[in-house]
DRENMIDO-255045 format. One record per atom (N, C-alpha, C, O): residue in one letter; x, y, z. Coordinates in pm, whole numbers, plus 32768, in hexadecimal, padded with zeros to 4 digits. Atoms other than C-alpha are relative to their C-alpha. Example, Ala and Ser with C-alpha at 12.3 -4.5 7.8 and 13.67 -1.06 7.14 Angstrom:
<pts>
a80597F898000
a84CE7E3E830C
a805A80788000
a80C280768042
s7FAE7F897FFA
s85577F9682CA
s7FB3806D8049
s7FE680DC805A
</pts>
This chain:
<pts>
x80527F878000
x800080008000
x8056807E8000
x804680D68055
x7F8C7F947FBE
x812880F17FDE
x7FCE806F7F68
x7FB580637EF0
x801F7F9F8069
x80DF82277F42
x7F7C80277FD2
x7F6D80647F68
x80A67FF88021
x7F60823A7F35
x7FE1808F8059
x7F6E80AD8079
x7FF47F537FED
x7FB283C07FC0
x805F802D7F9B
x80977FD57F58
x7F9D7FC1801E
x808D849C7F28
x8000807C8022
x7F9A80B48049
x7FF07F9D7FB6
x811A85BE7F8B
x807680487FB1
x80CD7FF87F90
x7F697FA68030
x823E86DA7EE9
x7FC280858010
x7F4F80B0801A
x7FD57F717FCF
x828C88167F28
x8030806D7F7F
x80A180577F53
x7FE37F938071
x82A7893B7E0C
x801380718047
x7FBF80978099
x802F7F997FB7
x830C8A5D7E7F
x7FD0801E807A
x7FFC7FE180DB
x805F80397F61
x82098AB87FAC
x7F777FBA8002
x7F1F7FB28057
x8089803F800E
x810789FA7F0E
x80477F588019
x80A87F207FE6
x800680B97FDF
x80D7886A7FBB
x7F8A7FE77FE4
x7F1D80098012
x804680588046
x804E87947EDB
x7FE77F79806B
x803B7F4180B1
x803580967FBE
x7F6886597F79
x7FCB7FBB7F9B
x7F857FFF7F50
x806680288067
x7ED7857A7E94
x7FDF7F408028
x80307EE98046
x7FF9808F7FE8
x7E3284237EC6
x7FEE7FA57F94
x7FA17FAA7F34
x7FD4804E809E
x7EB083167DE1
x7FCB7F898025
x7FFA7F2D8069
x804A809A8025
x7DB382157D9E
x7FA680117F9F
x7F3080137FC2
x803D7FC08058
x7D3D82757C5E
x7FB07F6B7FD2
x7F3B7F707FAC
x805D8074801C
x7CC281157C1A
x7F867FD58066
x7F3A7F798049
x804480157F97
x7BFA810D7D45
x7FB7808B8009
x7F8180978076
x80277FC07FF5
x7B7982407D0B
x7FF7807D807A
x7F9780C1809D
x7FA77FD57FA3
x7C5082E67E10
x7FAB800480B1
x7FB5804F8113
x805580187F65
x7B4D82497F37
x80777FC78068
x80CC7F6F8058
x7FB480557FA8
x7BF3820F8063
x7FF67F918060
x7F8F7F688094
x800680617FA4
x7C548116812E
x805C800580A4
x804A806C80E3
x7FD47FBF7F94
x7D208110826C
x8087801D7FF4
x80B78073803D
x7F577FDB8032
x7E8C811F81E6
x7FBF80687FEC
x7FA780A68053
x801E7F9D8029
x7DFD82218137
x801080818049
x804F80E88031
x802F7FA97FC2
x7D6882BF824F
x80A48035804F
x80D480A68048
x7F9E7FCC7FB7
x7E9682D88316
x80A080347FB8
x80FD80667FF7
x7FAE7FC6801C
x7F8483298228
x7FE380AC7FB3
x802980F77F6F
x80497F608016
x7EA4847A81F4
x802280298072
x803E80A18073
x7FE77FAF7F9E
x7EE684BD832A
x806E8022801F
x808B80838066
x7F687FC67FCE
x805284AB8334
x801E80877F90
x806A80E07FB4
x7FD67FC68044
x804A857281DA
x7FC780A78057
x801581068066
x80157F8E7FB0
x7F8F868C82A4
x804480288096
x802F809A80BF
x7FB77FDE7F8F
x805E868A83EC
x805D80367FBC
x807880A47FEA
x7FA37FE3802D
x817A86B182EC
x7FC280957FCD
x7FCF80F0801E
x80837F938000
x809A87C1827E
x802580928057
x805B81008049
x7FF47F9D7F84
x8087886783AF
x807480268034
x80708089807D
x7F9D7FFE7F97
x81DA88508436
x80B280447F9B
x812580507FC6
x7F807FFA805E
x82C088BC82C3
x7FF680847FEC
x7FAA80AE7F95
x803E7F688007
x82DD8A4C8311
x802080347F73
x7FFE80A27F4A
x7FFA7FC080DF
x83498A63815F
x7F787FB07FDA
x7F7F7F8E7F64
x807D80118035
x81D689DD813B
x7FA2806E801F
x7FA480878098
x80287F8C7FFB
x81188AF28131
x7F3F7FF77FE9
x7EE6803A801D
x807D80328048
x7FD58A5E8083
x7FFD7F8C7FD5
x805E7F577F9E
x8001809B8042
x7F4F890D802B
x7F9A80147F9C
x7F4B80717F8A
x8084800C807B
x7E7988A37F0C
x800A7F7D8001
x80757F407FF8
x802380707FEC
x7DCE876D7F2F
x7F917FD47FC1
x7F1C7FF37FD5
x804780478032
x7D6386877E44
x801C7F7D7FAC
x808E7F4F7FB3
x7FD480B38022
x7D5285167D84
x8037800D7F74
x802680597F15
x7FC4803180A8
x7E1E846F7C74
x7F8F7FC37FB0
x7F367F837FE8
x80668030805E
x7D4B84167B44
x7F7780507FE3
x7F8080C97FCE
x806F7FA88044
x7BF1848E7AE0
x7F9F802A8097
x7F4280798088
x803F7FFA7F7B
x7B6484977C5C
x8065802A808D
x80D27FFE80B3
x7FB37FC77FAF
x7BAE85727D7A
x7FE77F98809C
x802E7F9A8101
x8019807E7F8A
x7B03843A7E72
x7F577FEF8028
x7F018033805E
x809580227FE6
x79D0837F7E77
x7FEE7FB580B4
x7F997F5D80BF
x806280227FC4
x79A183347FD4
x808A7FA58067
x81027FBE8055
x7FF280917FDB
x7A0781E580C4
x7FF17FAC7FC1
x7F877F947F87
x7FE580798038
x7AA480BA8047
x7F8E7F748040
x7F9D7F188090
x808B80747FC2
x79477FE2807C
x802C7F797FC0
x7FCD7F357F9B
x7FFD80638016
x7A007EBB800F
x80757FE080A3
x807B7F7180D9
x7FCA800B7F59
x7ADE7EDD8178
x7F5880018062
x7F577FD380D5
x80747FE77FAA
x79567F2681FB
x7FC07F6C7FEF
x7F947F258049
x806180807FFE
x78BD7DF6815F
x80337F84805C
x7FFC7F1A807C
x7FB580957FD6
x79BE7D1E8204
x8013801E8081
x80637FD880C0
x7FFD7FD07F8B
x79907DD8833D
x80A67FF8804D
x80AF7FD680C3
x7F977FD2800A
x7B157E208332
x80198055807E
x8070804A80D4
x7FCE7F5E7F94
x7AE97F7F840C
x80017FB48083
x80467FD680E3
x7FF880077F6B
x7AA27EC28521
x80657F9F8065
x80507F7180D5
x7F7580158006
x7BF87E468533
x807580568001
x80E9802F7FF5
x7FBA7F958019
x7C897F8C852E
x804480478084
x8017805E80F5
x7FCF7FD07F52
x7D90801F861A
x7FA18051805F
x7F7E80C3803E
x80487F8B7FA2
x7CC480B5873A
x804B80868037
x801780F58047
x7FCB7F6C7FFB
x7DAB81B18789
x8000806F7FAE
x7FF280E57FCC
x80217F748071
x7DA6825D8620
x7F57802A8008
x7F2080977FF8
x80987FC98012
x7C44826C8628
x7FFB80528080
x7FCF80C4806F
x80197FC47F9F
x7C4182E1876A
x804880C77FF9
x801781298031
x7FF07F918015
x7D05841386FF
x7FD280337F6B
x7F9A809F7F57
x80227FB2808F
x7CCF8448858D
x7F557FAA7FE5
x7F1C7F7F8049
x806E8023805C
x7B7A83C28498
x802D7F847FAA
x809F7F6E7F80
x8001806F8069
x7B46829883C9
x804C80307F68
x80A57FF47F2B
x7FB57F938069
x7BA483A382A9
x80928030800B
x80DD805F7FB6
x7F897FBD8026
x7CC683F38349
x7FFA80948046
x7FCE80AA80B7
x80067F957FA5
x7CF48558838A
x7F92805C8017
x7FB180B58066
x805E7FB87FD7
x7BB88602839E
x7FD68021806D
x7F7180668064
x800F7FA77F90
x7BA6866584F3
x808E8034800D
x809080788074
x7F777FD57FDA
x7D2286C284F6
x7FEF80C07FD1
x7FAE80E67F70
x7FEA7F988024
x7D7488488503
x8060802C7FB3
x80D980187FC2
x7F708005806B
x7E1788C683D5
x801380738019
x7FB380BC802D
x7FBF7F557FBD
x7ED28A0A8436
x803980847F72
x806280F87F7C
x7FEE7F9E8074
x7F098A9F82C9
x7F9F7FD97FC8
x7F617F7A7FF8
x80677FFC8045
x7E058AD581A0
x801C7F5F7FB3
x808A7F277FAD
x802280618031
x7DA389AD80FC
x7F8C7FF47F84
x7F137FFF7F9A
x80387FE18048
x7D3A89A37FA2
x7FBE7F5C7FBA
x801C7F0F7FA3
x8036804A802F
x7C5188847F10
x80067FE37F35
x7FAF800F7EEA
x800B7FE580AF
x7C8C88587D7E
x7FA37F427FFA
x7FCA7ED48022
x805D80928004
x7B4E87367D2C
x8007800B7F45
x8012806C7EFB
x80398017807A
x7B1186897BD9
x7FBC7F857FFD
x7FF77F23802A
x80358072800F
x7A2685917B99
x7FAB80068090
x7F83806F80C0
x803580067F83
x798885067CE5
x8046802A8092
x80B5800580B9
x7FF47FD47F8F
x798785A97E28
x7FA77FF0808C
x7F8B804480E2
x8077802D7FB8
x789484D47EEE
x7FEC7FAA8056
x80387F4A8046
x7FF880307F9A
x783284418017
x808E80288070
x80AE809E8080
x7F737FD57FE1
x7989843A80DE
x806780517FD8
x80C7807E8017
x7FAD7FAD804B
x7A1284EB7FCD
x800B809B7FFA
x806180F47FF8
x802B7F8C7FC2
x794385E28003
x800580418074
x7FF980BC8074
x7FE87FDA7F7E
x797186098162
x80BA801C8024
x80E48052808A
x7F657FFF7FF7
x7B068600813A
x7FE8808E7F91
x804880D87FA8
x7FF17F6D805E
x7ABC8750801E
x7FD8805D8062
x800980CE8066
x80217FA37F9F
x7A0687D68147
x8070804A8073
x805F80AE80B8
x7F6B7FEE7FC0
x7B6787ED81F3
x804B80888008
x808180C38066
x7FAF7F99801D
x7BF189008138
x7FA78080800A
x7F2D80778017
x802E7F77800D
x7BA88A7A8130
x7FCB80427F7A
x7F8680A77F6F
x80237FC08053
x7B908A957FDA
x7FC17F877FC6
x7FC17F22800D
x7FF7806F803B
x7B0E89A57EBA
x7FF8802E7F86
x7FC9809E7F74
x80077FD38088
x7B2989B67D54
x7FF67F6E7FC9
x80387F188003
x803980448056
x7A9B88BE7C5F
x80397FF27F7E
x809D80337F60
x80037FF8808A
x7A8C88547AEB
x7F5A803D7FE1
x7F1D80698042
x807E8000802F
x793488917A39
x7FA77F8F7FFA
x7F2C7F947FFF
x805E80727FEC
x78E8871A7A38
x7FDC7FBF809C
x7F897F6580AA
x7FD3800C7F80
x793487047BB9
x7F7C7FBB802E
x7F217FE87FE8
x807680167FD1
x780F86507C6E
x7FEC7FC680C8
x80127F5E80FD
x7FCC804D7F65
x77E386467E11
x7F7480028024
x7F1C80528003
x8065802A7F9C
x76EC85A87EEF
x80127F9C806C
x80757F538079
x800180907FA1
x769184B78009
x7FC37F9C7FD3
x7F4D7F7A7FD5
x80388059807C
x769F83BF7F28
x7FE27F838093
x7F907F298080
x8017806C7FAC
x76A882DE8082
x7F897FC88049
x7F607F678089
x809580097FB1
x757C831C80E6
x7F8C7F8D7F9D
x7F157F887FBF
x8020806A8053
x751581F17FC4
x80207F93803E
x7FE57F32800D
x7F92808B7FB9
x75DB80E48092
x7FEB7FF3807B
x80197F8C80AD
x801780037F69
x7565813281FF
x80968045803C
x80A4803580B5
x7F7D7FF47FA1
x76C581B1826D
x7FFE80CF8005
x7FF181257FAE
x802F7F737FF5
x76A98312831E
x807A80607FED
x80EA802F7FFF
x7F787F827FFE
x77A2846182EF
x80327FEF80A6
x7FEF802B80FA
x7FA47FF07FD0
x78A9840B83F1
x8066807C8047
x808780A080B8
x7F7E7FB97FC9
x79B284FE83BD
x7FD5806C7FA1
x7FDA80817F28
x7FFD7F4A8005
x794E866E83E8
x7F5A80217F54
x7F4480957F30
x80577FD8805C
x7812865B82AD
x7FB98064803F
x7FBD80D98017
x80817FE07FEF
x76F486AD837D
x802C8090807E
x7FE080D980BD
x7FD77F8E7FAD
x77D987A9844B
x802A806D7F64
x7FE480C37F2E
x7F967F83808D
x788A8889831B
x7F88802E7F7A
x7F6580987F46
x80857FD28082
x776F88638206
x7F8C8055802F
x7F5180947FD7
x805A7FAB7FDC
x767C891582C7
x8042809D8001
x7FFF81037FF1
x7FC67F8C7FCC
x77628A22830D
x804580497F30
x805480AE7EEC
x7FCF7FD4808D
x77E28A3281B1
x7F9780267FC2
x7F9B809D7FA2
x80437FCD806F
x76BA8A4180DC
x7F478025805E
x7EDC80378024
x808E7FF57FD2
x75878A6F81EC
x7FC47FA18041
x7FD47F2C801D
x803980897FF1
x74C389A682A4
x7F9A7FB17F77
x7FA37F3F7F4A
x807D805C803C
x739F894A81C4
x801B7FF47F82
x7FBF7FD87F35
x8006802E8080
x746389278083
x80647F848056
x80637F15801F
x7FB480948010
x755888238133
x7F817FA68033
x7F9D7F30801C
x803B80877FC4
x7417874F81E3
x7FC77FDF7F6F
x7F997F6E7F65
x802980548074
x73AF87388058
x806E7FA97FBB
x80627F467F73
x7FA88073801E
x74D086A4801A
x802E7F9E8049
x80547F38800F
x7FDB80587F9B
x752785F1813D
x7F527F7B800E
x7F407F02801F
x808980718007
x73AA85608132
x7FCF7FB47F89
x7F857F517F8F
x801D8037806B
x739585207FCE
x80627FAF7FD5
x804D7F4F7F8A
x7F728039804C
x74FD84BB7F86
x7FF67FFE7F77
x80257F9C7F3D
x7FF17FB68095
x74C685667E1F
x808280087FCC
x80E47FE1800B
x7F7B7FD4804D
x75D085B67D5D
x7FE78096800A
x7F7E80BD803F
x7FE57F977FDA
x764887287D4E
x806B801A7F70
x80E680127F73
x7FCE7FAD806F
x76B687A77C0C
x80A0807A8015
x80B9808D808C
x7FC17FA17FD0
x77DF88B87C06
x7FC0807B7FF7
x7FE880C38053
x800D7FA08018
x773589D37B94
x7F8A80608084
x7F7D80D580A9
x806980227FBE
x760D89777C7F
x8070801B80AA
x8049807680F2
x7F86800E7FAD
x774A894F7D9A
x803780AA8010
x802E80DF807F
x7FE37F757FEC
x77D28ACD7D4D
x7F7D802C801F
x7F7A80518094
x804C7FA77FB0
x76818B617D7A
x7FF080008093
x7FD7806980CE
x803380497F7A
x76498AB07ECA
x808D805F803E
x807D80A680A1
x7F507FDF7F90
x77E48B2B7F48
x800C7F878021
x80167F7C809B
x7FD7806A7FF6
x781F89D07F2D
x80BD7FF27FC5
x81227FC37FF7
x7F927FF78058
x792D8A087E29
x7FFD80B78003
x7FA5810C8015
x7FDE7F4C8018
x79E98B757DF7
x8050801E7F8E
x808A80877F74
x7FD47FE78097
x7A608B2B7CA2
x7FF97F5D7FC3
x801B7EEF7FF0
x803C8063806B
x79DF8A577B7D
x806580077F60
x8049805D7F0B
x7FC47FD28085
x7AEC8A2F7A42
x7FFB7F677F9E
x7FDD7EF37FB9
x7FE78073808C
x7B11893F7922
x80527F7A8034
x80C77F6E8059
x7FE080717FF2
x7B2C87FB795A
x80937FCB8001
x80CC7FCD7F95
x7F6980228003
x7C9C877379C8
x8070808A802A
x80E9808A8013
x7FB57FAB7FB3
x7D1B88A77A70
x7FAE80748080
x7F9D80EB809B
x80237FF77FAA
x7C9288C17B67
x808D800C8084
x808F804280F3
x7F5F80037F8E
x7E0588977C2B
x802980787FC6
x803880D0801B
x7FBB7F978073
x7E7F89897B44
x7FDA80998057
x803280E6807B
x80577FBD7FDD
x7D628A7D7BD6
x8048802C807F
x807D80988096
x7FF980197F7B
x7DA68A187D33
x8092802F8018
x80A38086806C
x7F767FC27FF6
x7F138A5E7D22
x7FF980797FC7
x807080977FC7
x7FE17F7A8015
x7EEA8BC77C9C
x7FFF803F806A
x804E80938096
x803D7FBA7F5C
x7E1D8C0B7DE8
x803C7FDC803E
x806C803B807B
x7F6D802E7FAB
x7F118B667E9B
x808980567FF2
x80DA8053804F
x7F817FCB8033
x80288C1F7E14
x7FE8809B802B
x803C80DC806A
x80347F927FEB
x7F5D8D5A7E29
x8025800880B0
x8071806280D3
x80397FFF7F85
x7F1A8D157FA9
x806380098020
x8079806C8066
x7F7B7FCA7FAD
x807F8CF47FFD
x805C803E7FCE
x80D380227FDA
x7FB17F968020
x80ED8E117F5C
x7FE7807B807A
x801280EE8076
x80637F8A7FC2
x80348ED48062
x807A8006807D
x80D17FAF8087
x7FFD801A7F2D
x80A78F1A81F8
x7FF07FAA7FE4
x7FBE7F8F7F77
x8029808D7FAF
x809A8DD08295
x7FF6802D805C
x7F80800C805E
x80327FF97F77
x806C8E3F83E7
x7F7E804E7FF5
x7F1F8032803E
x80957FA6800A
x7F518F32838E
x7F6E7F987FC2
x7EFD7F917FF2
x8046806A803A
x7EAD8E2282AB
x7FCE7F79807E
x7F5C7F4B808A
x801E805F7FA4
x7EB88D1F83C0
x7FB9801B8045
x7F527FD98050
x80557FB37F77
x7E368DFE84E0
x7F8F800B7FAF
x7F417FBA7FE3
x807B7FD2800F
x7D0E8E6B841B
x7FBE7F717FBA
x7F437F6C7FC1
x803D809C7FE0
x7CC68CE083BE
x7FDF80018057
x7F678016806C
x802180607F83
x7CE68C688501
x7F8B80398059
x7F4E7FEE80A6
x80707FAB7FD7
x7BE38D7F8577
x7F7E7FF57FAF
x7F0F800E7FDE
x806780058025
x7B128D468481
x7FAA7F59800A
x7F357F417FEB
x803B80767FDF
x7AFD8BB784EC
x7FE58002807E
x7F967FAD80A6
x803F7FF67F65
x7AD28C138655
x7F8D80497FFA
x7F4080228052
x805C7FE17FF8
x79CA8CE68607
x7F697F9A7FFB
x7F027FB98037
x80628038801E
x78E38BC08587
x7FC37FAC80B8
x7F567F8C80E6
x803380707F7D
x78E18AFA86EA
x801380628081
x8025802E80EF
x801C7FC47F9B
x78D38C3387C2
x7FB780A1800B
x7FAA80E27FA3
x80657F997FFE
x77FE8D6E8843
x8053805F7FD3
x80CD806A7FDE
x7F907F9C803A
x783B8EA08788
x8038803D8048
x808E807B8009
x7FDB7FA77FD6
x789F8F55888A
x80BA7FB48025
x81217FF68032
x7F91804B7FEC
x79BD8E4C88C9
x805780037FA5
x80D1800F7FB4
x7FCA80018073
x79F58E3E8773
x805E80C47FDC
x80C980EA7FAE
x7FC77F4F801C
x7A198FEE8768
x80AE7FF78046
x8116801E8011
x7F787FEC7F97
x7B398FB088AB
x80537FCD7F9E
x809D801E7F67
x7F8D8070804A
x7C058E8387D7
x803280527F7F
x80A4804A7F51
x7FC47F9F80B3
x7BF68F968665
x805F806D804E
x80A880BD8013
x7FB27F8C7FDC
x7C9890708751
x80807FF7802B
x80D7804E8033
x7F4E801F8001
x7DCC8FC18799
x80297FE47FC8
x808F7FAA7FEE
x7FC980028064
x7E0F8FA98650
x807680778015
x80E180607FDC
x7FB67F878007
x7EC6910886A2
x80A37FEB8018
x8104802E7FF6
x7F77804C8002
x7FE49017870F
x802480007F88
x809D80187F8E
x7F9180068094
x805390038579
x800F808B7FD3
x804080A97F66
x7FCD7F87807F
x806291698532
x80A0802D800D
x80D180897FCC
x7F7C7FDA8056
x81B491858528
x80257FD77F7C
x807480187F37
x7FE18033808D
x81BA90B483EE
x7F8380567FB2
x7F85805C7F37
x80577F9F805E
x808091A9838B
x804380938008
x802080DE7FAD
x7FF07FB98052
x814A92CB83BD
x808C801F7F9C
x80B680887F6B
x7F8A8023806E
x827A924682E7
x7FB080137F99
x7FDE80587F3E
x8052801F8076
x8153920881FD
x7FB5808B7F93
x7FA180967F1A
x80177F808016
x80D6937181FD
x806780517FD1
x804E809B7F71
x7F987FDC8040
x825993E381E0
x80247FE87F56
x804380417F07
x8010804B805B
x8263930E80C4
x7F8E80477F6D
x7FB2805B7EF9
x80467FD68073
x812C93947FF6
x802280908002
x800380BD7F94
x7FE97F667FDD
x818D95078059
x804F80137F97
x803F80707F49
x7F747FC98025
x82F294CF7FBD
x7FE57FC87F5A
x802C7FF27EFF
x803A803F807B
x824294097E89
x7FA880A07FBA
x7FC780CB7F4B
x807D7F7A8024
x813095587E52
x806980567FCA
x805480767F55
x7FC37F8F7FDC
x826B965F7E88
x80487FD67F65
x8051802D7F0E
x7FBD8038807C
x832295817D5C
x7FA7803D7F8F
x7FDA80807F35
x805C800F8050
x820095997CA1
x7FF8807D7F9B
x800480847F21
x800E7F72800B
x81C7972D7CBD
x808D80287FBD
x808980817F69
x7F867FA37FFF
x8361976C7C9E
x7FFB7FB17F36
x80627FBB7EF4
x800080398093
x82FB96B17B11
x7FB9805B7FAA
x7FCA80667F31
x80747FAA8026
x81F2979F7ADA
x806C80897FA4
x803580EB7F70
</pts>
């Protein structure tokens, strides 16, 4: 099972990708846990700056490997990983930089709930996500029925979560499911511009106003107002940043 992650480094963009293109990049528990080492690595490589995460072949991941389910496999599974991480792997793990989703093809069931991961997502045009699991009896696990509500609403995810429909891309951007829709097969392509974009920026200013904007979801605003306010800890790198556009403007004028 060696190699059914992958992982490299460009620049400050970290590439993840899961390699089971014959399998339709569903996972299983190698799988699962070697997602998780590719995201600790992730978290812990300060020249990674940004990830973009998505599958080898025509599918970004349909789901759980229901041929480890039929054979009731999981329940053989180390109890300690489960006990800290998901059947998926890392979906409850905290990822501490932006995290960009590039999908093609299917993005469903599990698959869908592992796109729910990232901050951003970008698509092809043929892209298609749902709870496709909800056909099979097996329930959203890891983080669906927490993140999809929050992402696209409640009462458009209980139509998908209750119907287990399919979900179109175009159908996907209106919702804020997806935040960019391009031509089929670059979809990475996409995902690494915004990636590239993102860590051209501050990093300490960029982070702080993430991490405030994910504490805001699980606490009162007024808690949330205190936590935006100690962001004031990065302005020294905001006012390098201000120095910076001042001496950029002054260039500008001394051209004129």
């Amino acid at each position: 099972m060696a190699n059914v992650v992958k992982t490299r480094l460009e620049g400050p963009v970290f590439y993840i990708s899961i390699n089971r293109p014959e399998k339709k990049n569903c996972i299983n528990h190698e799988t699962a846990r070697q997602l998780v080492t590719a995201f600790e690595k992730f978290n812990e490589d300060e020249n990674a700056k940004v990830a973009v995460f998505h599958g080898e072949g025509s599918n970004f991941c349909t789901g759980y490997d229901l041929s480890e389910v039929s054979r009731g496999d999981f329940e053989h599974y180390d109890p300690d990983f489960l006990e800290k991480y998901r059947y998926l792997g890392p979906t409850n793990m905290k990822i501490k930089k932006p995290l960009i989703a590039a999908i093609e093809g299917y993005a469903v069931a599990g698959g869908l709930e592992l796109s729910l991961m990232a901050d951003m997502r970008v698509c092809g045009k043929s892209a298609t996500f749902g709870v496709f699991c909800r056909k099979v009896g097996v329930p959203l696990i890891d983080g669906g029925t927490i993140r999809l509500p929050r992402v696209v609403g409640f009462g458009r995810a209980m139509d998908m979560i209750l119907t287990g429909r399919g979900v179109g891309a175009e159908e996907a951007l209106s919702w804020g499911l997806m935040n960019r829709v391009v031509s089929d097969g670059q979809a990475v392509a996409e995902a690494t511009k915004l990636a590239q974009q993102i860590a051209s920026f501050p990093e300490q200013c960029m982070l702080a106003d993430r991490n405030s904007s994910y504490y805001s979801l699980d606490h009162t605003t007024e808690e949330s107002f205190a936590r935006e306010y100690e962001n004031i800890s990065v302005l020294g790198e905001s006012i390098k940043g201000a120095q910076q556009f001042m001496q950029s403007q002054a260039k500008k004028k001394s051209k004129l």
